[in-house]
DSSP file (Angstrom, degrees, kcal/mol; ACC not computed):
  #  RESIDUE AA STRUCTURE BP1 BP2  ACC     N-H-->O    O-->H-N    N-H-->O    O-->H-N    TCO  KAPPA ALPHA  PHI   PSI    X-CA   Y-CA   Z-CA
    1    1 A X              0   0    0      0, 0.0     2,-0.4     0, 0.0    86,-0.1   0.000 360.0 360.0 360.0 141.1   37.9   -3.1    4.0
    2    2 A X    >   -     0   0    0      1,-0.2     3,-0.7     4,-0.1    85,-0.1  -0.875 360.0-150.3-108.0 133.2   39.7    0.3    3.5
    3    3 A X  T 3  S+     0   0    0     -2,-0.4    -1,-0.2     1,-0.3    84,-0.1   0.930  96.2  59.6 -78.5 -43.0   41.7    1.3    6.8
    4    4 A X  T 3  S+     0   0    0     82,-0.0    -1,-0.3     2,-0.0    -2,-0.0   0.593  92.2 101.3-101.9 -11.7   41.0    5.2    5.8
    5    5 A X  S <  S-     0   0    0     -3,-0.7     2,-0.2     1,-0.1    81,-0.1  -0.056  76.0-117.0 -61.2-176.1   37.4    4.7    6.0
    6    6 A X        -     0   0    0     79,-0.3    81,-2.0    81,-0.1     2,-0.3  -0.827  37.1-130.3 -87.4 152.9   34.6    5.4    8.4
    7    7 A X  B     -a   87   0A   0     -2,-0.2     2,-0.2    79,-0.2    81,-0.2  -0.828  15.4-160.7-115.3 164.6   32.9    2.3    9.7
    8    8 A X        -     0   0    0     79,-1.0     2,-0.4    -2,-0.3    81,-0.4  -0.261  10.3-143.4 -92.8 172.0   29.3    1.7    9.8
    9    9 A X        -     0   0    0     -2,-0.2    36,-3.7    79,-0.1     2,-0.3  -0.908  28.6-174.7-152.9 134.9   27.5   -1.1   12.2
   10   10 A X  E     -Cb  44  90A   0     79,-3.6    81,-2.7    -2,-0.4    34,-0.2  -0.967  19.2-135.2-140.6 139.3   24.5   -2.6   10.3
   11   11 A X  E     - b   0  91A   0     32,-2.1     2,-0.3    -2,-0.3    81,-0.1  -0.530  15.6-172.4 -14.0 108.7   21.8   -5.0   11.3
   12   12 A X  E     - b   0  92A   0     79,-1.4    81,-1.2    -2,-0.2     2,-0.4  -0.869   6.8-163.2-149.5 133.6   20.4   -8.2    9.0
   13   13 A X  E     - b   0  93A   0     28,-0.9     2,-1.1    -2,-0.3    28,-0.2  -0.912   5.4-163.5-100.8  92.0   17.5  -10.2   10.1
   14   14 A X  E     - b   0  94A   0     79,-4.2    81,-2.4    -2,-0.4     2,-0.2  -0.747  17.0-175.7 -78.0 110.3   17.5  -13.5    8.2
   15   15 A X  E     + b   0  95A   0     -2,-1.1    12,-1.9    12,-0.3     2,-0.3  -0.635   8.7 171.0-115.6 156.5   14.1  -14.7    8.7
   16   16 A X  E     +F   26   0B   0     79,-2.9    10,-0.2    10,-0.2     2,-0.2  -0.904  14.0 169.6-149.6 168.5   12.8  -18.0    7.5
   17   17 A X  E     -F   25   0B   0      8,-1.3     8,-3.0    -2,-0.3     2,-0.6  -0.900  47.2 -98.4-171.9 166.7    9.6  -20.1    7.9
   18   18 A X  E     -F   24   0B   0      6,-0.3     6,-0.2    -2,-0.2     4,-0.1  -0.779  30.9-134.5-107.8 149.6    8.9  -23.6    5.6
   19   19 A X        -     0   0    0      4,-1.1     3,-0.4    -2,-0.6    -1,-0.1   0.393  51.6 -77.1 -78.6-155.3    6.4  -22.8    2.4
   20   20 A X  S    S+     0   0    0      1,-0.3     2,-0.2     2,-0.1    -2,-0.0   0.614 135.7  63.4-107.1  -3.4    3.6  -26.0    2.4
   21   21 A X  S    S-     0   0    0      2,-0.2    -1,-0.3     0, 0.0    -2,-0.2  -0.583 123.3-112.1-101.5  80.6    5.5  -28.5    1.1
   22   22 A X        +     0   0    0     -3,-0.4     2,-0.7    -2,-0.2    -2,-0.1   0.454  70.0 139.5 -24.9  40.0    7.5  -27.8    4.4
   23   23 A X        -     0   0    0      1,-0.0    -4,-1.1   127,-0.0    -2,-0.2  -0.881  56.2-102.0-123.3 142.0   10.6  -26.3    2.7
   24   24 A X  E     -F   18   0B   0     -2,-0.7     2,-0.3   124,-0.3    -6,-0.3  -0.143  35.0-178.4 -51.7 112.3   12.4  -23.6    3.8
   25   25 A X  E     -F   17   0B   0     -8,-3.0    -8,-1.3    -2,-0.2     2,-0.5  -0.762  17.0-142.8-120.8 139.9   12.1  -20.2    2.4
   26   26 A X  E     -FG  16 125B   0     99,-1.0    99,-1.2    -2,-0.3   -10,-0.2  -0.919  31.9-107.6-118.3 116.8   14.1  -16.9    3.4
   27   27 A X  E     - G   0 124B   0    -12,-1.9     2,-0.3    -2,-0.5   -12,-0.3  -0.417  43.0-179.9 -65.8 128.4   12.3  -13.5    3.4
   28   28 A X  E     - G   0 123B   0     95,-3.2    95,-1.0    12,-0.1     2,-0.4  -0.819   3.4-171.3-120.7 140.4   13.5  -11.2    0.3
   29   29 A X  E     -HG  39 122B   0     10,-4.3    10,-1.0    -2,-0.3     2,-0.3  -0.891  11.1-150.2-161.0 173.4   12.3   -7.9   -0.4
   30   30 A X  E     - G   0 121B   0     91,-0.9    91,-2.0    -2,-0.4     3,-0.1  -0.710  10.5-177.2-103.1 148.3   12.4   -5.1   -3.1
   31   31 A X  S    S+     0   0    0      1,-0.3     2,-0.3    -2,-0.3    88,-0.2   0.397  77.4  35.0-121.7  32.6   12.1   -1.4   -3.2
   32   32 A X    >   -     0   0    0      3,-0.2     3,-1.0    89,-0.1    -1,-0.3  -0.934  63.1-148.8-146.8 135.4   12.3   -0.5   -6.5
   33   33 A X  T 3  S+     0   0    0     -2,-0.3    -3,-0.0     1,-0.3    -1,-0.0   0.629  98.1  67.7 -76.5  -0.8   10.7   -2.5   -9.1
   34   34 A X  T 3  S+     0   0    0      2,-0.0    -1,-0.3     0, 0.0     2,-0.3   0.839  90.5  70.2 -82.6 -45.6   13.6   -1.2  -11.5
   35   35 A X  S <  S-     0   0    0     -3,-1.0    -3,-0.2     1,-0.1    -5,-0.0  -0.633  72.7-156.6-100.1 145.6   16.1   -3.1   -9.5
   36   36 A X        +     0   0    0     -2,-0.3     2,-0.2     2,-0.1    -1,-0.1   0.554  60.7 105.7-125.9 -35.7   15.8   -7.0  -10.0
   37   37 A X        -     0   0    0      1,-0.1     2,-0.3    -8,-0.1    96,-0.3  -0.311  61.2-141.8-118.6 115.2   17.7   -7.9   -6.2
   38   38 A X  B     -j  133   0C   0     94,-3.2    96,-0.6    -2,-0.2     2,-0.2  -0.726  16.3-147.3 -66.7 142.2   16.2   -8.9   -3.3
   39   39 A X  B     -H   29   0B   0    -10,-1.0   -10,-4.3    -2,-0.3     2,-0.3  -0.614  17.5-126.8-116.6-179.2   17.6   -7.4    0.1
   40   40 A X        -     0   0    0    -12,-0.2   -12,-0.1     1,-0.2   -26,-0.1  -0.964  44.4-106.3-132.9 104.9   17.8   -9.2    3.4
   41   41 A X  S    S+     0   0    0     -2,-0.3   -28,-0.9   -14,-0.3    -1,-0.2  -0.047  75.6  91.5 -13.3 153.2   15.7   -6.5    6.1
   42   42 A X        +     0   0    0    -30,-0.2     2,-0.2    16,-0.1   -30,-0.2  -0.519  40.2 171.0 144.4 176.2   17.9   -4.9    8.4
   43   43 A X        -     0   0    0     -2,-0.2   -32,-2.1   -32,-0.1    15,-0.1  -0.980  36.4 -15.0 175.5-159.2   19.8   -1.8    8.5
   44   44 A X  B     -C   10   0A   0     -2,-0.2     2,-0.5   -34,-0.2   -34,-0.2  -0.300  48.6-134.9 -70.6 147.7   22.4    1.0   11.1
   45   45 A X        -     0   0    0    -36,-3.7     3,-0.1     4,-0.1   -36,-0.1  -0.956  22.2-124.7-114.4 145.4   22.5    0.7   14.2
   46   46 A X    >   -     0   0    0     -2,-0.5     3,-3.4     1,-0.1     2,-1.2  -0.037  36.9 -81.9 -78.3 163.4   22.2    4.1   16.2
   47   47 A X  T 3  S+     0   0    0      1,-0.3    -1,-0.1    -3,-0.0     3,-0.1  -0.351 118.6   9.2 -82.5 138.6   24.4    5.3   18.5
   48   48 A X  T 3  S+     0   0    0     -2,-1.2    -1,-0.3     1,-0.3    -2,-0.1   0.691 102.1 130.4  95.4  15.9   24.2    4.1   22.1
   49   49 A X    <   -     0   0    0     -3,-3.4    -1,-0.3     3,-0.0     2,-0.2  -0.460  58.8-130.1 -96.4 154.3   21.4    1.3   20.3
   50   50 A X     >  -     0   0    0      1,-0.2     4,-0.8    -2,-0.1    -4,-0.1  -0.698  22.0-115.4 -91.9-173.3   22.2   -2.5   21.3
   51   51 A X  H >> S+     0   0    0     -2,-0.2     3,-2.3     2,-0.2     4,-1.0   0.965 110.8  48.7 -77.3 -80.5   22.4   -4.8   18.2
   52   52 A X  H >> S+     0   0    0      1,-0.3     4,-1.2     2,-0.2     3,-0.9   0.673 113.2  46.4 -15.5 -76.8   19.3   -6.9   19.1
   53   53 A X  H 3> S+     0   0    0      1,-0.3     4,-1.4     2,-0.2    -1,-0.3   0.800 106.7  55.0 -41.9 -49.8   17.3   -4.1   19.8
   54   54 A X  H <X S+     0   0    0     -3,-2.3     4,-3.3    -4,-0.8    -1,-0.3   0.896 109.3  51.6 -68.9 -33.0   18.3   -2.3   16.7
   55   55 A X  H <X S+     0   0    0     -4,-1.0     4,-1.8    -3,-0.9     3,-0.3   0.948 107.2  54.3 -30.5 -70.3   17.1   -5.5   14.5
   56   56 A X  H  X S+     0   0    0     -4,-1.2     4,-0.8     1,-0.3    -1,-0.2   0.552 106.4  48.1 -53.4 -33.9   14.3   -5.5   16.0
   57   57 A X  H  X S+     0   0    0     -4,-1.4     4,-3.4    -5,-0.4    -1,-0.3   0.914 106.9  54.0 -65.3 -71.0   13.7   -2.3   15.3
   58   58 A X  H  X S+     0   0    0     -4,-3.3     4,-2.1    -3,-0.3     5,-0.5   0.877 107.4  51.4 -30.6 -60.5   14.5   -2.4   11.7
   59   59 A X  H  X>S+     0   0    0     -4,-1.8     4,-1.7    -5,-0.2     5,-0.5   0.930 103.5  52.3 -62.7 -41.2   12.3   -5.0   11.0
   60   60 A X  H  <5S+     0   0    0     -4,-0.8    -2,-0.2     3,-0.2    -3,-0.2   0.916 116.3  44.0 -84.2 -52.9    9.6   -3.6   12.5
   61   61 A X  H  <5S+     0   0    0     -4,-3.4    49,-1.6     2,-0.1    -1,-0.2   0.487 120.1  43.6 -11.0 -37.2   10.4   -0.3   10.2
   62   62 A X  H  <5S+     0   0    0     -4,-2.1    58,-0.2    -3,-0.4    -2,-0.2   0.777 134.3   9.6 -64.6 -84.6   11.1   -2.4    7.2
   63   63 A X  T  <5S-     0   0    0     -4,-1.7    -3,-0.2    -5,-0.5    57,-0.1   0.973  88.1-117.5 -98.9 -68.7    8.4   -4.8    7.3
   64   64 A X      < +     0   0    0     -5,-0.5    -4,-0.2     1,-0.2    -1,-0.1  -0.375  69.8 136.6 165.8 -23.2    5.8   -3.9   10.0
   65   65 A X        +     0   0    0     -6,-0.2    -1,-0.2     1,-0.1    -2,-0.2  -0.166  24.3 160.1 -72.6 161.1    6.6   -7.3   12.0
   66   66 A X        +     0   0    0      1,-0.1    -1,-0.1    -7,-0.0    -6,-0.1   0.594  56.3  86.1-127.3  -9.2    7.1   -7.8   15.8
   67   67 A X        +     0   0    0      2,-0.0     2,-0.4    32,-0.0    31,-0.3   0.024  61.6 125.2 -61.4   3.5    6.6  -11.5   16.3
   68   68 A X        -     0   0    0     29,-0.2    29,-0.3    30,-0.1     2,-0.3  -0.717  42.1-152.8-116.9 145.2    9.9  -13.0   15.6
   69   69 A X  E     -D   96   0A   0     27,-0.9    27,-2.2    -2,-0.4     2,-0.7  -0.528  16.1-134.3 -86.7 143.2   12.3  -15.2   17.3
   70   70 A X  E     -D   95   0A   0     -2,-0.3    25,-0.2    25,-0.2     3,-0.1  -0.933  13.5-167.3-108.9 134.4   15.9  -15.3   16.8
   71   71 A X        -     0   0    0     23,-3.2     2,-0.5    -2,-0.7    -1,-0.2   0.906  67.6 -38.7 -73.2-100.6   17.3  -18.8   16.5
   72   72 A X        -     0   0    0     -3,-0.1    22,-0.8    22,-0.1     2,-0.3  -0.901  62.4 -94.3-134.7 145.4   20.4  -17.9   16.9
   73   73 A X        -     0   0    0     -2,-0.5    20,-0.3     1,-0.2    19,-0.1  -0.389  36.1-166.7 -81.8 133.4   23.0  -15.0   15.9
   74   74 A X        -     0   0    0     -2,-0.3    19,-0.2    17,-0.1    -1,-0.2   0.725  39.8 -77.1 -87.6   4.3   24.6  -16.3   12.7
   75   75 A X        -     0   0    0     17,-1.5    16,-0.1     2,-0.0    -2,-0.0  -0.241  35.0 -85.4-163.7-136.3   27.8  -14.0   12.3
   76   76 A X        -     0   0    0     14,-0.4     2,-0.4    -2,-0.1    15,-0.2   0.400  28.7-163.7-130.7 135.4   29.4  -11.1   11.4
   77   77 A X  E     -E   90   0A   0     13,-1.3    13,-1.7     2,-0.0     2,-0.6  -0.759   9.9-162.5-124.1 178.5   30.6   -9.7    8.8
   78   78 A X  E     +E   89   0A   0     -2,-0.4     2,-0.3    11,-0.2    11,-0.2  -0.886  23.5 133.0-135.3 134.1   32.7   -7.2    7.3
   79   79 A X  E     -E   88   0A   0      9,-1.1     9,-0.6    -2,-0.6     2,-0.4  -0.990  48.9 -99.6-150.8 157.8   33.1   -5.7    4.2
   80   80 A X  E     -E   87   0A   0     -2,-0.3     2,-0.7     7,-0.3     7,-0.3  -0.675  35.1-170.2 -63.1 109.4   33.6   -2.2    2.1
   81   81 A X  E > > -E   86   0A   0      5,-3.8     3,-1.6    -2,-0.4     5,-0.6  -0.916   8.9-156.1-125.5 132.1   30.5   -1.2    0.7
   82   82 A X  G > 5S+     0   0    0     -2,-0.7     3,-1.2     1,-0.3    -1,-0.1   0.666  76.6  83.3 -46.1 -41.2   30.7    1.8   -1.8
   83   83 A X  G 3 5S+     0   0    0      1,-0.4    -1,-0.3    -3,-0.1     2,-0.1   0.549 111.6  14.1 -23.4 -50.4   27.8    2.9   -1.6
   84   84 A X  G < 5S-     0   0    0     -3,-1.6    -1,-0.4     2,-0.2    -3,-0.3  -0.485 102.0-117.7-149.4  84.7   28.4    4.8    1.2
   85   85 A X  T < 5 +     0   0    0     -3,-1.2   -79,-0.3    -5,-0.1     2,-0.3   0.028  69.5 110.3   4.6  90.2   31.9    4.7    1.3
   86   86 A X  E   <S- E   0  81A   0     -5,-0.6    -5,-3.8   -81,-0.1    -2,-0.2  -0.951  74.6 -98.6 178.7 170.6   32.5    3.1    4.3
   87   87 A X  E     -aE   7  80A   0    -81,-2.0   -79,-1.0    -2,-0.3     2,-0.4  -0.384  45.7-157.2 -86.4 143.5   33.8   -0.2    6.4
   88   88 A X  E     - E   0  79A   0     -9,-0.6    -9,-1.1    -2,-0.2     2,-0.9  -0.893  12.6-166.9-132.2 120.5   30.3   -2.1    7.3
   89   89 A X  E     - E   0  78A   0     -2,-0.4   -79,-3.6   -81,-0.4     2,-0.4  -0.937  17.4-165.3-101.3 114.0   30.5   -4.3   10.2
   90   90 A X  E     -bE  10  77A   0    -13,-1.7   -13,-1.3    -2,-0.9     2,-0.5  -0.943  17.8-152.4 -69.9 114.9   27.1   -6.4    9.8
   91   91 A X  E     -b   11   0A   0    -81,-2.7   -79,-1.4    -2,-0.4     2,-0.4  -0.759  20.3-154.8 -93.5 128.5   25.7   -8.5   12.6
   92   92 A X  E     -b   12   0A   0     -2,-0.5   -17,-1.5   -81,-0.1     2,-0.3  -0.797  13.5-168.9-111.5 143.4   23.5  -11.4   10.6
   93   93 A X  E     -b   13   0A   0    -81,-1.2   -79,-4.2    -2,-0.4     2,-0.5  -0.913  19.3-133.4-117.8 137.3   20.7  -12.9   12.6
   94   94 A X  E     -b   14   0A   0    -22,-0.8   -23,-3.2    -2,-0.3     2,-0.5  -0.951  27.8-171.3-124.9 144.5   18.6  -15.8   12.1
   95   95 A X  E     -bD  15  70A   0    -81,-2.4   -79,-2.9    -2,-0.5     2,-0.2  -0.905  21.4-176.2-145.2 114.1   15.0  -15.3   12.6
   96   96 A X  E     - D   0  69A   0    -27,-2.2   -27,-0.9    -2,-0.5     2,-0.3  -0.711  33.0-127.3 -93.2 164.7   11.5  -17.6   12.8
   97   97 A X        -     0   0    0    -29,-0.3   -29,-0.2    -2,-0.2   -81,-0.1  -0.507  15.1-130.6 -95.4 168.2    7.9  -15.5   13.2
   98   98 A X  S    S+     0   0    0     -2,-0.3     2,-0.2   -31,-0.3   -30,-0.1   0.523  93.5  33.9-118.2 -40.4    5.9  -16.6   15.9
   99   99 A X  S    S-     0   0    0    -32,-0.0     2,-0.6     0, 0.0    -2,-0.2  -0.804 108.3 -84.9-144.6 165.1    2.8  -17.0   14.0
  100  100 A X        -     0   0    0     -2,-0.2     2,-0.2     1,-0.1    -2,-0.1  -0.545  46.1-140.7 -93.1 146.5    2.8  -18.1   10.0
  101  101 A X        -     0   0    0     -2,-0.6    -1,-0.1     1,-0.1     4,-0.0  -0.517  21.4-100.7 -83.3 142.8    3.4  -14.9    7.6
  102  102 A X        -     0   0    0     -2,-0.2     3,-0.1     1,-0.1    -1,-0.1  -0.068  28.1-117.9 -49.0 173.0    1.6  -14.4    4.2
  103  103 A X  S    S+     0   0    0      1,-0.5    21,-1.0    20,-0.1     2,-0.3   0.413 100.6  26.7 -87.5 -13.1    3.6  -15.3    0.8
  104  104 A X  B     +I  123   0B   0     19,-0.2    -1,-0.5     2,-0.0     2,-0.2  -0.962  69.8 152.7-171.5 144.3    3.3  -11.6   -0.4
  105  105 A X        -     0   0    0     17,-1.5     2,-0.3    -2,-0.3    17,-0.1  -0.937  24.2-150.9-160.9 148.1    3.0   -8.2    1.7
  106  106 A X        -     0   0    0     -2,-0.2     2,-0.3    15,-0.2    15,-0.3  -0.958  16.0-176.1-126.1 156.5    4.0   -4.4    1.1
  107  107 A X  E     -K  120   0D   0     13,-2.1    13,-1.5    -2,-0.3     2,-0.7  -0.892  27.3-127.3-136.9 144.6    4.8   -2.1    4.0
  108  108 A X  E     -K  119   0D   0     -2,-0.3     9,-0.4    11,-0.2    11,-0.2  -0.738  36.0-113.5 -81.1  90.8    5.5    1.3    3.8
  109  109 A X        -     0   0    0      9,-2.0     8,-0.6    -2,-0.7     2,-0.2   0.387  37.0-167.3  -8.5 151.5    8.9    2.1    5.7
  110  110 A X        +     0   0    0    -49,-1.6     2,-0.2     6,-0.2     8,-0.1  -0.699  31.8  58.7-145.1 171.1    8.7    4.2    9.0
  111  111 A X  S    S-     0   0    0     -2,-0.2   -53,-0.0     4,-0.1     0, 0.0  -0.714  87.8 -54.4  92.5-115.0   11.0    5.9   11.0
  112  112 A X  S    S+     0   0    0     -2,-0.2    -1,-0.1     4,-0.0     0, 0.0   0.562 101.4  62.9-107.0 -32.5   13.6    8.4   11.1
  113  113 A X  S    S-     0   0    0      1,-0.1     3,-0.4    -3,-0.0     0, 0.0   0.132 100.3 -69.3 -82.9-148.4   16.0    7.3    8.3
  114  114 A X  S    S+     0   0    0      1,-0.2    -1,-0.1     3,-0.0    -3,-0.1   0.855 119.3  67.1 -61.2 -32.1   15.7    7.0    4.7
  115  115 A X  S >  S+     0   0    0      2,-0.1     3,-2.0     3,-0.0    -1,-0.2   0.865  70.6 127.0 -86.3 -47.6   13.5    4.1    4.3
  116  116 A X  T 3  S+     0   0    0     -3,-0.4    -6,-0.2     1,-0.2    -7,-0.1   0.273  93.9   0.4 -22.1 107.4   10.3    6.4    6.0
  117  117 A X  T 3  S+     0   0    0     -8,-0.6     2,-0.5    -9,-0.4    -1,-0.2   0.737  97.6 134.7  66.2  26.4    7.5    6.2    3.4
  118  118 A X    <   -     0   0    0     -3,-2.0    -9,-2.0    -8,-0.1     2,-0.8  -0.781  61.6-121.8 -96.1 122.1    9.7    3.8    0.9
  119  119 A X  E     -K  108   0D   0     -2,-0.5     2,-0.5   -88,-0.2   -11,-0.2  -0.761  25.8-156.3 -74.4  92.9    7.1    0.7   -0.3
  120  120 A X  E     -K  107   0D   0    -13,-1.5   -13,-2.1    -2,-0.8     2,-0.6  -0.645   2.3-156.9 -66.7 103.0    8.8   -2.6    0.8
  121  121 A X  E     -G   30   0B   0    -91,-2.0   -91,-0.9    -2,-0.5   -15,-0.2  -0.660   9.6-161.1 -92.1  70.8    7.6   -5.6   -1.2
  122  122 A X  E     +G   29   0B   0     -2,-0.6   -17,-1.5   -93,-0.2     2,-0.4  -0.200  19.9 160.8 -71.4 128.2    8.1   -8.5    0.8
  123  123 A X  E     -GI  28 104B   0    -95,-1.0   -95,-3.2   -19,-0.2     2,-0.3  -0.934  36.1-124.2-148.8 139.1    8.2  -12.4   -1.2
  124  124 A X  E     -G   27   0B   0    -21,-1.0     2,-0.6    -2,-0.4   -97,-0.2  -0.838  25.7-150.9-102.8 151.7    9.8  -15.5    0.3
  125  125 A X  E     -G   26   0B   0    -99,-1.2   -99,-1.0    -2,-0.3     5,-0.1  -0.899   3.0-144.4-123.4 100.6   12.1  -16.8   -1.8
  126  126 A X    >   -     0   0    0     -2,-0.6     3,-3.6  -101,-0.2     4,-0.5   0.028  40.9 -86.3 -89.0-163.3   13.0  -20.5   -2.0
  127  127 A X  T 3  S+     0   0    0      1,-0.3    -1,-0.1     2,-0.2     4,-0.1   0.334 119.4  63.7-109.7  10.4   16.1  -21.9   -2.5
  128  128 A X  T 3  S+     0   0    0      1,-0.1    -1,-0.3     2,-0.1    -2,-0.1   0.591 101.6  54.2 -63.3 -37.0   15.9  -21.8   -6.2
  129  129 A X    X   +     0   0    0     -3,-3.6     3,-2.4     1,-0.1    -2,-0.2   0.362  66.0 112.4-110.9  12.7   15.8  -18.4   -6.1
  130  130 A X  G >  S+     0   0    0     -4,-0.5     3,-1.4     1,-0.3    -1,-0.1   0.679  70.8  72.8 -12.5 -45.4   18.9  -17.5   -4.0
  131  131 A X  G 3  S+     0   0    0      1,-0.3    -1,-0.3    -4,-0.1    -2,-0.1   0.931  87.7  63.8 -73.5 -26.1   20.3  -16.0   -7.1
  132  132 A X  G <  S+     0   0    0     -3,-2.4   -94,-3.2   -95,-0.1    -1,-0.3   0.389  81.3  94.9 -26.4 -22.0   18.0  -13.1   -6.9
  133  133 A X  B <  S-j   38   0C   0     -3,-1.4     2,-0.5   -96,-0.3   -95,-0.2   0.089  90.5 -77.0 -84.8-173.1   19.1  -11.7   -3.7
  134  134 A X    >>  -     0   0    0    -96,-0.6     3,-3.3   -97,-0.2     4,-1.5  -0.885  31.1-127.7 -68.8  90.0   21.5   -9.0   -3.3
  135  135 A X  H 3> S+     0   0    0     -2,-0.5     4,-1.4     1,-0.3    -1,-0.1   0.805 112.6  66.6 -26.1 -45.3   25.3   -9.9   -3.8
  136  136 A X  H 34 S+     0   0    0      1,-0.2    -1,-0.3     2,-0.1   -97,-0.1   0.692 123.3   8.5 -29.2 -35.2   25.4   -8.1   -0.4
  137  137 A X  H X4 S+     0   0    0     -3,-3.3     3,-2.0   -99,-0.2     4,-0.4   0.651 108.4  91.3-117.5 -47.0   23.6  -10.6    1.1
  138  138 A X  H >< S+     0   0    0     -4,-1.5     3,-2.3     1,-0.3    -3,-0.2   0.764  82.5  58.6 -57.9 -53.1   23.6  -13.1   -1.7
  139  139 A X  T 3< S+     0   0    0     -4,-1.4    -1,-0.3     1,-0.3     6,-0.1   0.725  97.4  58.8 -52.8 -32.3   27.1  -15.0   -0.3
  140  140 A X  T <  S+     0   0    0     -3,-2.0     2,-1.0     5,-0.1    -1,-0.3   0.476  75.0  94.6 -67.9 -11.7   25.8  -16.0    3.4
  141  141 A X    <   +     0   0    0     -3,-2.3     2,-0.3    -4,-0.4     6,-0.0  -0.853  66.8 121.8 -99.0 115.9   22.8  -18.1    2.0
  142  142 A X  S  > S-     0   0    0     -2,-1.0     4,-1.2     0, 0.0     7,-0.2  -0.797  84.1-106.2-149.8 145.8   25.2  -21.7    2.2
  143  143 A X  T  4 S+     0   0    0     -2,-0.3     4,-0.3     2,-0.2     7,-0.1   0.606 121.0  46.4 -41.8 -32.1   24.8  -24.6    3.8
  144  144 A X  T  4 S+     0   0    0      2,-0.1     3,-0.3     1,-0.1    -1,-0.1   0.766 123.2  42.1 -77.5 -39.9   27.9  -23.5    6.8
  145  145 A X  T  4 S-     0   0    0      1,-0.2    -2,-0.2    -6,-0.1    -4,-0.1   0.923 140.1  -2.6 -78.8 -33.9   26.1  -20.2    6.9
  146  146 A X    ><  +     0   0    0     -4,-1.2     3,-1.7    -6,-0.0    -1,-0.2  -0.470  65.6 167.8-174.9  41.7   22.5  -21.0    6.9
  147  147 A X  G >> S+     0   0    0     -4,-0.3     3,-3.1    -3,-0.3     4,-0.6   0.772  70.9  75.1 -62.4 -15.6   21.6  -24.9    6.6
  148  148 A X  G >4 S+     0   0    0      1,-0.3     3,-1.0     2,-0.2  -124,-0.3   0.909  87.7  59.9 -56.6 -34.1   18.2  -24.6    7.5
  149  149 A X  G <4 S+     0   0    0     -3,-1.7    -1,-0.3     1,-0.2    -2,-0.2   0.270 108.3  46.3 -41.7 -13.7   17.8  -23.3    4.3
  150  150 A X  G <4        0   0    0     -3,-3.1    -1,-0.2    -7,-0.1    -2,-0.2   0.364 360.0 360.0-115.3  -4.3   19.1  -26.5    3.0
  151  151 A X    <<        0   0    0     -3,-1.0    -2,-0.1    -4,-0.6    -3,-0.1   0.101 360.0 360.0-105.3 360.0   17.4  -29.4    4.7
């Protein structure tokens, strides 16, 4: 983290559900087929927003679901991301759907920020393919962080 930045507060939904041989899979998705990395849903939270709420929100902007539980909140962390020059404090969530999800989706992004009318190509990603994600993201999927994923 850089003291002289501004900080951000970000959102991450880790959502999971088990594939049919009943192992666990973490939802990835892309939005540019040019770029190779899965991201992890999520995004700012607005001002005066709670964090729950703003997940919830995100996702539901991001991917188009509204069905999901959070298991439990798994974190937070903080890091410098360059990108936008800024501190990010990220609150990570871990997150089941209510009803079983497809293997493959698009949604077209909604809402006010950037992401409005961005195509989201949603894949679950087992634990094979962990090296795909996003460095961003990429470090929390452990066994300490995120054993369902492991089991």
């Amino acid at each position: 983290m850089k003291s002289d930045k501004r900080k951000v507060v970000k959102v991450a939904g880790f959502i999971i559900q088990p594939n049919e041989n009943s192992e666990i899979e973490i939802l990835g998705f892309l939005m540019n087929v040019s770029v190779a990395m899965y991201r992890i849903v999520g995004g700012n939270v607005d001002p005066g927003e709670e964090i729950e709420e703003a997940l919830f929100r995100e996702i539901e902007e991001e991917s188009g679901l509204k069905n999901l539980r959070i298991i439990r909140k798994l974190g937070i962390q903080r890091y410098y991301k360059a990108y936008i020059d800024a501190n990010v404090e990220r609150h990570d969530f871990l997150l089941i759907p209510t009803d079983r999800l497809p293997d493959q989706w698009e949604h077209i992004g909604s809402g006010d920020g950037g992401d409005n009318g961005i195509v989201f190509k949603y894949k679950w990603l087992s634990r094979h393919e962990h090296h795909l994600v996003d460095p961003e993201f990429k470090g929390v999927l452990n066994k300490d962080y995120i054993p369902e994923l492991f089991s």
